[in-house]
DRENDO-1510 file (C-alpha; in Angstrom, 1 decimal, always signed):
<recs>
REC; n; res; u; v; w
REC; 1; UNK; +127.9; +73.0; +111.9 .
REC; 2; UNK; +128.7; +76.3; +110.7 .
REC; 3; UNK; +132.5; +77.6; +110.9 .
REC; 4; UNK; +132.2; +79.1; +114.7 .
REC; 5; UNK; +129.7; +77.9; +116.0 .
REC; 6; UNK; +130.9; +74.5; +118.1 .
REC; 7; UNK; +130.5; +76.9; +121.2 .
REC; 8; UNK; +126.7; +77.5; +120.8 .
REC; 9; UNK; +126.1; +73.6; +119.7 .
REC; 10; UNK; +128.0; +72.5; +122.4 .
REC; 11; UNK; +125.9; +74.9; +124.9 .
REC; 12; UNK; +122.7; +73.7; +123.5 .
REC; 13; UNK; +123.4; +70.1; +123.6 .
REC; 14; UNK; +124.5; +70.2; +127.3 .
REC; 15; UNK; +121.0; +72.2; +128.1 .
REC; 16; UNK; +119.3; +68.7; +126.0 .
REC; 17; UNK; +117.5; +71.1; +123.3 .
REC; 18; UNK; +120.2; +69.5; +120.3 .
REC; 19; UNK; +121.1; +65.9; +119.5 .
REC; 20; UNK; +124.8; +65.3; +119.0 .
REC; 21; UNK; +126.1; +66.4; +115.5 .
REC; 22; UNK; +126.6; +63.6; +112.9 .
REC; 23; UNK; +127.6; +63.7; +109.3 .
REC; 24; UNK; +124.5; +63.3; +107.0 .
REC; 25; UNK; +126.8; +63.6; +103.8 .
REC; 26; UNK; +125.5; +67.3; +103.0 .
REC; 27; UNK; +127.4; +70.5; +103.4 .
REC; 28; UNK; +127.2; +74.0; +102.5 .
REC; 29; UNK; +129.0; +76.1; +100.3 .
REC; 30; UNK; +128.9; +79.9; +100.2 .
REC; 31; UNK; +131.7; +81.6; +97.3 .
REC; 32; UNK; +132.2; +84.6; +95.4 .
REC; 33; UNK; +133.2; +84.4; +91.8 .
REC; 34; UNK; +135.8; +87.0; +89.9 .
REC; 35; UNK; +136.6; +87.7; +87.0 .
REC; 36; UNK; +139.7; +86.3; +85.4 .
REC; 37; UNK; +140.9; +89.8; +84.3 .
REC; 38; UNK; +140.3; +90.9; +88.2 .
REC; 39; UNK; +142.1; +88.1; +89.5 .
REC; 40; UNK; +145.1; +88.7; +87.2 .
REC; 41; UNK; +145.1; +92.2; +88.1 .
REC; 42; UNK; +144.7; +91.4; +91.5 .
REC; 43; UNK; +145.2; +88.2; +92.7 .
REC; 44; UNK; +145.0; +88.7; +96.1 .
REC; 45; UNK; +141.3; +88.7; +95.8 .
REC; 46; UNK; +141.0; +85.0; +95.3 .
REC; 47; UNK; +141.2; +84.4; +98.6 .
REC; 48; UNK; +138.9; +86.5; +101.4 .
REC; 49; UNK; +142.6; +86.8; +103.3 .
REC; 50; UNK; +142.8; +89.6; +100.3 .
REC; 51; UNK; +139.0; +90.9; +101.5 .
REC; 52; UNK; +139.5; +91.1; +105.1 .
REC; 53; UNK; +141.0; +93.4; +107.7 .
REC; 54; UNK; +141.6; +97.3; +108.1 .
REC; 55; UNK; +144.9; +96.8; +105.7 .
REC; 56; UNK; +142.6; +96.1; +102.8 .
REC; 57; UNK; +139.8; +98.5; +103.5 .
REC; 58; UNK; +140.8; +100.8; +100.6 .
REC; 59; UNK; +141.5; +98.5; +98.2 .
REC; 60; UNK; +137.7; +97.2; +98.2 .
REC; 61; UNK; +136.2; +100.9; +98.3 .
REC; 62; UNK; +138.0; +101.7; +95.8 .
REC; 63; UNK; +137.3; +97.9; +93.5 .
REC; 64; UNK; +134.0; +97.6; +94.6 .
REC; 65; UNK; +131.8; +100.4; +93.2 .
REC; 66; UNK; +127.9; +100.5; +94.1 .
REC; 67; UNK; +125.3; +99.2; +91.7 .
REC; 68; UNK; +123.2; +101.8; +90.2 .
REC; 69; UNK; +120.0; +101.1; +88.5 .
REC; 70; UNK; +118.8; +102.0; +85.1 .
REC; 71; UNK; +116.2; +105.1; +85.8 .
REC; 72; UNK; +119.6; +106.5; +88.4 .
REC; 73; UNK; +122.0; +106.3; +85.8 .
REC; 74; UNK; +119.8; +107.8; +83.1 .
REC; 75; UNK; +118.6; +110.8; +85.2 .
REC; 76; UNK; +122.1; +111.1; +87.1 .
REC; 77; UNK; +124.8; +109.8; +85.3 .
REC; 78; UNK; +124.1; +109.7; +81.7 .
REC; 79; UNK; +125.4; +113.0; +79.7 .
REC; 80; UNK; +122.4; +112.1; +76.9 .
REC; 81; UNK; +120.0; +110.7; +79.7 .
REC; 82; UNK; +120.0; +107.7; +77.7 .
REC; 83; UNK; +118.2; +109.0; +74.6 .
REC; 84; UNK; +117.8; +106.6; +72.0 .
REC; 85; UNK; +120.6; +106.3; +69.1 .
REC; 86; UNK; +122.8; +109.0; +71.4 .
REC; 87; UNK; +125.7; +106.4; +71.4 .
REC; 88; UNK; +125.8; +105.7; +75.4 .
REC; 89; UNK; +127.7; +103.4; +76.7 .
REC; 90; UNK; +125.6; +101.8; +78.9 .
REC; 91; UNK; +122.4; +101.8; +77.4 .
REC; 92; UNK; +120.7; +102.1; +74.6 .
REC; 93; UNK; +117.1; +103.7; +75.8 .
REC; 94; UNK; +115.8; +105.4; +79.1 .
REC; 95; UNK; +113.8; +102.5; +81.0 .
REC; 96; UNK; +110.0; +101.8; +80.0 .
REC; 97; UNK; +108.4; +101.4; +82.8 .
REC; 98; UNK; +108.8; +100.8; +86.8 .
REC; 99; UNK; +110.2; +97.3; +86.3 .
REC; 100; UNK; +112.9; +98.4; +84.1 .
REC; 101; UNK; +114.1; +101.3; +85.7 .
REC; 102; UNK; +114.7; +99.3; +89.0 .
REC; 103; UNK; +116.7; +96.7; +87.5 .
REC; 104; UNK; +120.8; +96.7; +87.4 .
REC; 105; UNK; +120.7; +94.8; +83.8 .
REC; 106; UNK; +118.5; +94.4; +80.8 .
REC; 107; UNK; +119.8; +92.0; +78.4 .
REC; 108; UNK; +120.5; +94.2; +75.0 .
REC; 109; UNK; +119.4; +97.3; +76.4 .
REC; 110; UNK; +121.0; +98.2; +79.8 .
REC; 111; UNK; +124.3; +96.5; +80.3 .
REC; 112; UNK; +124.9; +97.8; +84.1 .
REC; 113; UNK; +126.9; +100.9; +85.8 .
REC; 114; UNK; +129.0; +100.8; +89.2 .
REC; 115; UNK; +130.0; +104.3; +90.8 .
REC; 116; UNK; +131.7; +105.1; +93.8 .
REC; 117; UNK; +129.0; +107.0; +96.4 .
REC; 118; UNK; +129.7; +108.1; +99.8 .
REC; 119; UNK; +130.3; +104.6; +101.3 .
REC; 120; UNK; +133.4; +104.5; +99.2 .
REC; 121; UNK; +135.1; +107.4; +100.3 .
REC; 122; UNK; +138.1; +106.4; +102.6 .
REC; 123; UNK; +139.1; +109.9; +102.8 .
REC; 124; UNK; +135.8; +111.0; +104.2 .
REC; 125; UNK; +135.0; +108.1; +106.5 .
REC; 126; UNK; +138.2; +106.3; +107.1 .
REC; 127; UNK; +137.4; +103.9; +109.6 .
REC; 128; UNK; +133.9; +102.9; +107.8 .
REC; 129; UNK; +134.5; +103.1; +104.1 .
REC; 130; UNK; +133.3; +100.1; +102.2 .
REC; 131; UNK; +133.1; +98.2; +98.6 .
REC; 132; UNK; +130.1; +96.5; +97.7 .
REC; 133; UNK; +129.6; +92.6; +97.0 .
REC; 134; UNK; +126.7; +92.0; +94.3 .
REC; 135; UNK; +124.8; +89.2; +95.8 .
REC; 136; UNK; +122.3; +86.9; +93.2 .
REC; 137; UNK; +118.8; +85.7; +94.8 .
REC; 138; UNK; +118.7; +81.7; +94.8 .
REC; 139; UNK; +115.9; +81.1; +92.3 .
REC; 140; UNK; +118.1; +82.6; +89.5 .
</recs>
């Protein structure tokens, strides 16, 4: 059973549409990962006791910028607009096509930009203010 849900299982078994739970020997597992030099820094984000509540809304908005993708950072961001052999930072070339520009990371050619939008601003939005949590499909 998922954490919090005993109530529901409970409910449904009573109405007959669930067996009884039993142990099968699998479980789930859902984590995040940080950086050691984030955790060291921080280490109150090992745990999600660090992540959660009002008292730690700030702290994520302001740690967890927003992904932006390769054609956004090269129109908006980039002071050379990513022009080849211009030095930047982040990456070397403007995207080639559609593909590219939508992704978040090219190996050897875009290595990936966070910035702080609107979401982020507690001063703005105190009460609804975010960070953001990169998320990885399954197949990867």
């Amino acid at each position: 059973l998922w954490s919090g849900q005993r109530k529901n299982w409970d409910d449904a078994r009573r109405e007959g549409v669930v067996e009884p739970a039993e142990g099968n020997g699998q479980f789930g597992k859902y984590d995040w990962t940080v950086p050691r030099w984030v955790a060291e820094e921080d280490p109150t984000l090992l745990s999600f006791y660090g992540l959660r509540g009002e008292e730690n809304r700030r702290k994520l908005a302001d740690r967890f910028k927003r992904p932006t993708n390769w054609r956004e950072y090269c129109e908006e961001m980039s002071e050379t607009k990513c022009e080849p052999g211009s030095g930047d930072e982040f990456a070397v070339r403007p995207p080639e096509n559609d593909e590219e520009g939508n992704s978040y990371f090219v190996e050897d050619a875009f290595r990936g930009y966070f910035r702080a939008t609107d979401k982020n601003d507690c001063d703005a939005d105190p009460a609804g203010c975010t960070g953001h949590f990169v998320d990885r499909s399954c197949d990867s």
